[in-house]
N, C-alpha and C positions, 0 to 999 in steps of 0.2 A: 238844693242840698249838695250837689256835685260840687261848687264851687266852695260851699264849707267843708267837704270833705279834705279836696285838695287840701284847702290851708291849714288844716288839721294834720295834713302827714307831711308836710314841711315842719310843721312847730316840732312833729316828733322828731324828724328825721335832723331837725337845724339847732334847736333850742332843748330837745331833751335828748337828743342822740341817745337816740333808741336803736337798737341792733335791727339790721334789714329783715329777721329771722321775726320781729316785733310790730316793723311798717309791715311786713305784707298782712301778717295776721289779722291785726288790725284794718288795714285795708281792705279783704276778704270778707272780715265780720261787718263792715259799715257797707260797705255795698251790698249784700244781703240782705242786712237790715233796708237800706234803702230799694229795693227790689220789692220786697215785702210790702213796703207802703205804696208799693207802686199798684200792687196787688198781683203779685207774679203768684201769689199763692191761690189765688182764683181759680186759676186754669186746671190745677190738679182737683179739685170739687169734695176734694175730701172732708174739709171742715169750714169752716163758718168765722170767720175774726170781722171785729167792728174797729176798723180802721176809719178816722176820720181826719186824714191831714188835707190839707189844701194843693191840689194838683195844678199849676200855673206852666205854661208852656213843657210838659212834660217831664216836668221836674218838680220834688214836692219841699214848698216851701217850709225851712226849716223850723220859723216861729210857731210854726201849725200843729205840731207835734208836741203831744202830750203823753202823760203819763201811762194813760190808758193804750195808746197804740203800743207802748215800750212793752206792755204787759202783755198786748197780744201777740208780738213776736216773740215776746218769750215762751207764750203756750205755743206758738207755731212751732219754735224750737222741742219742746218737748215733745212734739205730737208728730215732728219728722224723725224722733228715735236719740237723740244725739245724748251722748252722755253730762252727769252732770258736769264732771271739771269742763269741756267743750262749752256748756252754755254759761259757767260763770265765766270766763273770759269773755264770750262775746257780750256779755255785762258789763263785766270791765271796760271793755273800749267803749262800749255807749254812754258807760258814768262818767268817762274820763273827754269823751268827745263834748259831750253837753255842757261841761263844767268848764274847757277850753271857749264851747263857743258863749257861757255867762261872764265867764273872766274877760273876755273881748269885745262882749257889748255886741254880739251879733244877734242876740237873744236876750231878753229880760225877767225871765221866770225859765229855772233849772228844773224840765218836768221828769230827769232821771237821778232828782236828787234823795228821794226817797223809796227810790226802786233798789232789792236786797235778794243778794246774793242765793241761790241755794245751798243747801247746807253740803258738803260735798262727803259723797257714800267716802268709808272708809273701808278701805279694802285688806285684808285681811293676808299680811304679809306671806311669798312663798318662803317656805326653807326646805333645808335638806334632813333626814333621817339620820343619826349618829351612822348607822350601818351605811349610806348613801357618802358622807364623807370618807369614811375609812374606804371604798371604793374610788371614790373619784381621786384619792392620794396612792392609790397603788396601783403606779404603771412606772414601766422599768425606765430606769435612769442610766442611761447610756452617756451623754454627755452635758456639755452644756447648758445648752437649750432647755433639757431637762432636769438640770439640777437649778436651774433657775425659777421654771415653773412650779417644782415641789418645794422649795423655799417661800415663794409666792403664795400658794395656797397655804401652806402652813400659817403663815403670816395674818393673810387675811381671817383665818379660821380660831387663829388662837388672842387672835387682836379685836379683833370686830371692828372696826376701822373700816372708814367708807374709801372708796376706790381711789378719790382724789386725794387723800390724806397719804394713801398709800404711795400713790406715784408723784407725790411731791417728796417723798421722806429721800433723805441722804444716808449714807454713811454711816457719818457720828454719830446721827439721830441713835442708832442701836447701840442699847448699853448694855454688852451681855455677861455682864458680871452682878446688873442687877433685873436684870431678863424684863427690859424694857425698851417701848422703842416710842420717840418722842415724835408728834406728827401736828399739824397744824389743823385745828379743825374751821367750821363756820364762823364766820365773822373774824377771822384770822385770830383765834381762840386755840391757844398753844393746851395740849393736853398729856399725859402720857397713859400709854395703854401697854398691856403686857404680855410678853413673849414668853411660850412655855420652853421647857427645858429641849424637847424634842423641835420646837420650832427654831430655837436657837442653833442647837446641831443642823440643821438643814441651812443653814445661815450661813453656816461657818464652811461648810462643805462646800455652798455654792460661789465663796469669796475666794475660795480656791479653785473653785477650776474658771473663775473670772481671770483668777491674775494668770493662769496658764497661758489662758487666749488674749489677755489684754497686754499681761506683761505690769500693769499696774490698774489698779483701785481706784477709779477717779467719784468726785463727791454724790451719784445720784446712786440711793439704794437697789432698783431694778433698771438693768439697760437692758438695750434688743441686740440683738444677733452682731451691728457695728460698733457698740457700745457708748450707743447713747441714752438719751431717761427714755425708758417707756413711758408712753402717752398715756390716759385713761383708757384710749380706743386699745390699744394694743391689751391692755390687762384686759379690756375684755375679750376679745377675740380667744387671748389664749385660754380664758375659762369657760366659754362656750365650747371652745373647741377640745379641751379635756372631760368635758361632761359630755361632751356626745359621742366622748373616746369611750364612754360606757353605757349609753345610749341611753342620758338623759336631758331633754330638749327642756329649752326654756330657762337655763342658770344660766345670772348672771354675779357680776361680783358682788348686787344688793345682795341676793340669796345666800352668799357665804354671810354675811354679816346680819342677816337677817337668822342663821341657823346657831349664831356665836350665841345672841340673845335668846333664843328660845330653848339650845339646850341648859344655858348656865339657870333660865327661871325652871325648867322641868326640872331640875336637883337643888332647887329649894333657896336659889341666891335672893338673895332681895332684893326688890324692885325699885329701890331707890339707888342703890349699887347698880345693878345691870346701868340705869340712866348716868350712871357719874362715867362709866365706863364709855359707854357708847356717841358719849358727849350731847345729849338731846337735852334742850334748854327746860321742854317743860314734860313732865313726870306723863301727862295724856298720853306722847308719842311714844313712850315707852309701853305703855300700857297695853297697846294692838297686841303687843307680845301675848298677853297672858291668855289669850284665846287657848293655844297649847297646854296650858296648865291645866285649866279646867277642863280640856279635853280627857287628858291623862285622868285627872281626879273622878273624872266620870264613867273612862274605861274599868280602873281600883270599884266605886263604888258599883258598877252592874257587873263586876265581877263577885266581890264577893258581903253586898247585900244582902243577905237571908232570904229577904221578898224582892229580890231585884232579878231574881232569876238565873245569876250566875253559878259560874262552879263550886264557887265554895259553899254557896247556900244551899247547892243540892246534893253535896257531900254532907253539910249536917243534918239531912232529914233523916 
């Protein structure tokens, strides 16, 4: 199996030029996997797997593996704690390893051809409090640096636009006579998303004290400190590091964009809007959103329920 491993991260590495961030992953999950059938999992005595591939000079030959084994590493997986997105990857490489070695005729029956993914938790997006934005935009604006940043958040907060869209945008992109700003989304899906009145002001204040320091305006809509394009890394840096200017851990620029969509469905937008806005292909991923809604609708209804026990119901006894 060593030997089909190797030629399997060559094909990726030569013939699918797969990012190194990709070979090691995969390399990691197949060696494991191959560990496994070796019975490395023995030795910890914790559980019981019916492994039965063919063990030949200490290496297990790969036609000997079947479906069943695939199945047992994947309870091993779960029974070592590992989350689900972590174990559909390590699926992935195994569907995608076996189907290499059927396309090559190293093997003649694909036993990971009917092995299915798990269904992956959906996690229930962070955002911020209306009162937690209006905090994290009010720190003094001394110069630059900071009129760049409150531009920035504004941006992010009044657009809902993912971080890359953000630090791709130019210039031109802003149209502020129709308080819009044009940005490129997934799959290079041109879209335009909209700039409030106050975000535009912040816009305009920070394209002056740019030309102060630069002397002129050149085409990327946020640069750093030498006046080049901020990276996606730099947007985030500086919005970790203005949320923890108020000592709140854990924002990143998803959370602004993630608080764009859940304040606009808490005051009643539609949910077909919010998704035209936010550019997401299918209505589902918009959908995570509404968890806040009914949150709220739930707070209204055990407040003032009659028999829900709230205030307003014990005011009309």
């Amino acid at each position: 199996m060593i030997a089909e491993i190797d030629a399997y991260m060559d094909y990726l590495s030569v013939q699918k030029n797969a990012s190194p961030k990709t070979i090691e992953a995969y390399s990691s999950d197949l060696l494991q996997f191959y560990r496994f059938l070796l019975g490395e999992w023995q030795e910890t005595g914790a559980h019981d797997y019916e492994v039965k591939v063919r063990v030949e000079d200490e290496d297990v030959a790969v036609e000997s593996i079947g479906k069943n084994d695939i199945t047992a590493f994947i309870e091993f997986c779960y029974d070592s704690g590992l989350d689900r997105t972590t174990i559909s990857r390590k699926i992935a490489c195994i569907r995608s390893f076996f189907r290499y070695l059927y396309n090559t005729e190293h093997i003649f029956v694909n036993p990971a051809q009917s092995v299915l993914s798990p269904k992956r938790e959906r996690r229930i997006p962070r955002f911020l409090h209306h009162n937690q934005i209006v905090n994290l935009l009010d720190f003094e604006v001394k110069g630059f640096l900071d009129m760049r940043d409150r531009a920035l958040l504004e941006v992010f907060y009044s657009s809902g636009a993912r971080v890359s869209e953000i630090a791709a945008a130019d210039v031109q992109d802003v149209d502020f006579s129709r308080g819009t700003l044009r940005v490129m989304g997934k799959g290079s899906v041109e879209r335009i998303v909209f700039l409030t009145g106050e975000c535009r002001s912040w816009i305009q204040r920070y394209f002056k004290e740019r030309r102060k320091k630069f002397r002129k305006i050149t085409e990327p809509l946020f640069v750093n400190n030498n006046g080049k394009r901020l990276t996606v890394r730099g947007i985030f840096y500086i919005i970790v590091k203005r949320a923890r200017e108020i000592a709140i851990e854990g924002v990143s620029p998803h959370t602004l964009r993630h608080s764009f969509a859940t304040e606009l469905l808490n005051n009643g937008a539609d949910i077909r809007a919010v998704q035209e806005m936010l550019g997401h292909r299918n209505l589902s991923t918009t959908q995570m959103y509404t968890h806040t809604t009914r949150e709220r609708l739930k707070r209204i209804y055990d407040r003032y329920h009659p028999h829900a026990g709230g205030h307003y119901g014990k005011q009309s006894e």
